[in-house]
N, C-alpha and C positions, 0 to 999 in steps of 0.2 A: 538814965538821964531823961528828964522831961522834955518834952516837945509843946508846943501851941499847936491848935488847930487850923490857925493858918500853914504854920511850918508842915505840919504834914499835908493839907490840901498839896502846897507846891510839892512835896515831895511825890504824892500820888495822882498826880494832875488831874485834880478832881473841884467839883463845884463844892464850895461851901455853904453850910447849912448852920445857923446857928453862933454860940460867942467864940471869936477869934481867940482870943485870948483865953479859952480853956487848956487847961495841963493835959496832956496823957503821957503816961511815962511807961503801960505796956500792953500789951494785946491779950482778947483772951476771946473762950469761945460766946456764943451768944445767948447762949443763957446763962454765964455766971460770969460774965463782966460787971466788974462794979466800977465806980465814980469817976477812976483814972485808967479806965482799961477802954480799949477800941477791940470791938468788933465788927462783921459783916456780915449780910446776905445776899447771895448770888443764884439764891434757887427756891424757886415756888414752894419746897418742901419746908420749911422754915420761915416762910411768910408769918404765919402763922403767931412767931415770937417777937416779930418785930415790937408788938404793940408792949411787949412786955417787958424788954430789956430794962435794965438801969445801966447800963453802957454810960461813961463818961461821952462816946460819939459814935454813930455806928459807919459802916462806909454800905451803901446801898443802889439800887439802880437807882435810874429818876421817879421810874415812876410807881417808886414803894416810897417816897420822900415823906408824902401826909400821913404813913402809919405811925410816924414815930416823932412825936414831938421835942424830940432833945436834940443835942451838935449833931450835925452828918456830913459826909462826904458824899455828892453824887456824882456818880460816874457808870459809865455802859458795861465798863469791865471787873467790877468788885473784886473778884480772887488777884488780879492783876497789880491791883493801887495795895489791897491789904497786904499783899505778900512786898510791895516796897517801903510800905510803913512797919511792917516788922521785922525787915533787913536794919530800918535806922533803928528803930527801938531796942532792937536784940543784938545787934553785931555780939561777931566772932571775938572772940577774947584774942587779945593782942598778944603778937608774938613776945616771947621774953626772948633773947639771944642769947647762947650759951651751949655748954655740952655737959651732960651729965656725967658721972666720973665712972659709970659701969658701961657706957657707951665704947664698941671696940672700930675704931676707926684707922683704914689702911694709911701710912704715910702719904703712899701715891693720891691718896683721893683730895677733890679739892672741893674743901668747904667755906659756905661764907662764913666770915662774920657775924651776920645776921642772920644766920641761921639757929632753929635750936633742934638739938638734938637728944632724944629723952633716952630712959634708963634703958640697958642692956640694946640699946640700937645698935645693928653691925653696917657698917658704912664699909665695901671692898674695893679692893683697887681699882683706879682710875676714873670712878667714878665720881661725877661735878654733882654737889650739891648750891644751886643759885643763892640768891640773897631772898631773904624771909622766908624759906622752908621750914616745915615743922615737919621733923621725924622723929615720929611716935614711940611709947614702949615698944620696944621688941618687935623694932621694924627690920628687917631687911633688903638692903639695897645694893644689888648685886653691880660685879666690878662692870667699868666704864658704860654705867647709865647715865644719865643726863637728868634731872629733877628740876625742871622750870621754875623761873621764882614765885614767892608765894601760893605756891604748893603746898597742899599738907598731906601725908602720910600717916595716916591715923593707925592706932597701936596694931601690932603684929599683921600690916602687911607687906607683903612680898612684892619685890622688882627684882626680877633676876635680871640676868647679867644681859647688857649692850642694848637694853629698852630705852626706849627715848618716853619722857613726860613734860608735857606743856607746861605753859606758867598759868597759874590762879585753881589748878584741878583738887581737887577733893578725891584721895583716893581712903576708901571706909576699912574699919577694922575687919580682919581677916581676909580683903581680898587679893589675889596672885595675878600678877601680872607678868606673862611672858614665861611661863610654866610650858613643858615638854607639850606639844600637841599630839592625837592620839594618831601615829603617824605608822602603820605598822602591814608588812606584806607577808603576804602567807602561803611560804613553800608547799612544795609538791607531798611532802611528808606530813602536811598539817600544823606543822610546827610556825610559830609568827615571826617574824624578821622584821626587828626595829628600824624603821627608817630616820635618819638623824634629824632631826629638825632646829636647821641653822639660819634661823631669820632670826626677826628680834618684832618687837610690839612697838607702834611707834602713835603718841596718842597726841591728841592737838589741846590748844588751849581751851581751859575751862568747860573741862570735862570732870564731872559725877561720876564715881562707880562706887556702885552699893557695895555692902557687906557681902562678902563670902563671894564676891561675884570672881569669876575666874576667866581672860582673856591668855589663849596660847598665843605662845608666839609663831612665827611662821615658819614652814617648814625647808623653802627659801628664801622667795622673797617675804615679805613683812605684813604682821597685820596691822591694821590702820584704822583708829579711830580717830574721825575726824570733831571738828573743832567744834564746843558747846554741845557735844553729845551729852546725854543723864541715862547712864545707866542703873535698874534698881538694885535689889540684894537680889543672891543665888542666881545668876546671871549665867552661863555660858557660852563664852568665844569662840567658837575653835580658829584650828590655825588658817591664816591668808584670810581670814575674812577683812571687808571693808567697807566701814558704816559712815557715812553721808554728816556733814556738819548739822547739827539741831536734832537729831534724828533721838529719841527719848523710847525707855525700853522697861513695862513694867515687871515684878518681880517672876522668878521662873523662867524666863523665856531662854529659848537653845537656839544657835545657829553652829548650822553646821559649817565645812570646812570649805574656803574659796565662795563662798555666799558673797555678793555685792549687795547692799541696803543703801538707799540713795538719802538720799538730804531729808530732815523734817517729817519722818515718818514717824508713826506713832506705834508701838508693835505694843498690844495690851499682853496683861500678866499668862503664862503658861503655854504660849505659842510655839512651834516647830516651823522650823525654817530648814528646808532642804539645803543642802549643799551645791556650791558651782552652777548657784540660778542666781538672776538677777532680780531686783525690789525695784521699781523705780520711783523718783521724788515724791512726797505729799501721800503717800500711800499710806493708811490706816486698818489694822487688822488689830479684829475684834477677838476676845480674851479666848485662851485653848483653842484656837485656830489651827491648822496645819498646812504651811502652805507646799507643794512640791516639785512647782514650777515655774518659774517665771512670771512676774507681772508689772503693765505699766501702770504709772499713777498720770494723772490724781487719782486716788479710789478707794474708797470703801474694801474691807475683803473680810468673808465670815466663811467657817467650815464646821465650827463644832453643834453641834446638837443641847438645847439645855437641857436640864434635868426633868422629870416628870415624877409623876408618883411608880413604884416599884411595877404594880401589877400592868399598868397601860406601858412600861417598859417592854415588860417580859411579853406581853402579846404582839408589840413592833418587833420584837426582837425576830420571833414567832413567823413573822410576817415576812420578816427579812431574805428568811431563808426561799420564801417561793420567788423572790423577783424575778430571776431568771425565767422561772417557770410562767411568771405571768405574762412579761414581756415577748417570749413565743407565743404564746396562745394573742396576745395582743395585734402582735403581726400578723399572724394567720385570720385574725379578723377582719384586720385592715385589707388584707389582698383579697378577701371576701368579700368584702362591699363594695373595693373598687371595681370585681367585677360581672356583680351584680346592677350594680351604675351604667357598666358600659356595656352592657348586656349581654356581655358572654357568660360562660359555663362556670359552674363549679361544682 
């Protein structure tokens, strides 16, 4: 469906630039937009192309406005306005309501109406599925979960049983939610002793969780994702963790078990997260980080080291090994000057 330029302006609340009355009916990136397509730039690194788009309109800061002679949107937040002119332009294909005939559904469970339910999906007992759910191929949804309305459940993944899911959540193909957490004690003999893990995963509204990603449940009490979280793909949960409303998780990243993560943090891709420490609000940790202890936010937080070329590796590595060694001789220097300074012996 086509939009005006005005209509998107209002949708992206942004200044207009240009004829009202231009079409655009979809998005695209900024170098291969053509005539009815909208794109944007939000970063110095692609200034560059402004001047050259054929974009039917582009959305840009203010003051990239005179690069570009054709319809614009200006606004201070580009990624922000583009990303809600492509929610209108692209929306989600609409539910169709229905149950497909290889779907195995327990008597006990209680489904809308308006829900659909796709091929080979097993629905168990006493488990509520809301009004406008989509549950995917070869989803499983284990007995007396709860499935918020307009929820979707995209093909083959997992809710096991007694998890709670918000309404409007997106949970992605393959991933498991409320799976056994890795819960296990180990006899005098060596031998491991499963500890039962009898909580349940309980996640808030209009939460993301990527592909493959896997949230346990808890081992008593419950793990708890709170509300507007985005988690990416290959994700792990473990059990009793509890993530902070807003709080957004790039792909790779691991917490461990009883971890609190506060509201609005941003945890970048391949991070470690200790177990049974606390994150607090607005806290941001930079990608392969590891953190092992506790910290407050606001704040910034980095641990990993980036890459170098091999050989200036191998001689830090090299290096690595005397620090001990240097840090004595360090001190010994220091209680040497001190008391050469104050003019005693040494």
């Amino acid at each position: 469906m086509a939009y005006t330029l005005r209509e998107l302006a209002a949708v992206a609340q942004a200044t207009m630039q240009g004829n009202a009355e231009s079409e655009i009916d979809a998005v695209a990136p900024l170098d291969r937009a053509g005539a009815r397509h909208i794109a944007y730039c939000a970063s110095g690194h692609y200034r560059s192309l402004i001047p050259e788009s054929t974009a039917g309109a582009l959305v840009l800061l203010p003051e990239d406005a005179d690069l570009f002679p054709g319809n614009a949107l200006l606004c201070h937040d580009p990624r922000t306005a583009f990303a809600r002119i492509a929610n209108l332009l692209h929306p989600r294909e609409t539910v169709v309501p229905g149950r497909h005939p290889s779907a195995v559904i327990d008597p006990s469970a209680l489904v809308s109406e308006s829900a659909s339910i796709g091929p080979q999906a097993v629905i168990e007992a006493e488990a509520v599925i809301e009004s406008g759910v989509v549950v995917g191929p070869g989803v499983v949804v284990g007995a007396r979960c709860v499935i918020g309305a307009n929820t979707r459940l995209e093909a083959r993944a997992v809710i096991m049983h007694d998890c709670l899911i918000g309404k409007r959540c997106v949970i992605s193909p393959g991933a498991v939610i409320g799976g056994e957490g890795f819960g296990y004690v180990r006899e005098q003999d060596g031998h491991w002793l499963v500890v039962p893990q009898l909580g349940r995963v309980v996640i808030g509204d209009d939460v993301d969780v990527g592909a493959n990603t896997t949230i346990d449940r808890g081992a008593l009490g419950d793990t708890v994702i709170g509300e507007g979280v985005k988690l990416d793909n290959l994700i792990q949960i473990a059990h009793n963790v509890k993530i902070g409303d807003n709080t957004a998780m790039a792909g790779c990243v691991g917490v461990a078990g009883s971890a609190v993560i506060g509201k609005r943090c941003m945890i970048a891709g391949g991070v470690g997260i200790m177990g049974h420490i606390t994150v607090g609000d607005d806290v941001e940790v930079t990608a392969m980080s590891f953190l092992k202890s506790s910290v407050d936010g606001p704040g910034r937080f980095s641990s990993s080291l980036p890459a170098t070329s091999a050989d200036i590796w191998a001689r830090n590595v090299g290096r690595f090994r005397h620090f001990d060694q240097l840090a004595r001789r360090l001190r010994r220097a220091e209680q040497t000057i001190k008391q050469i300074l104050s003019g005693g012996k040494h």
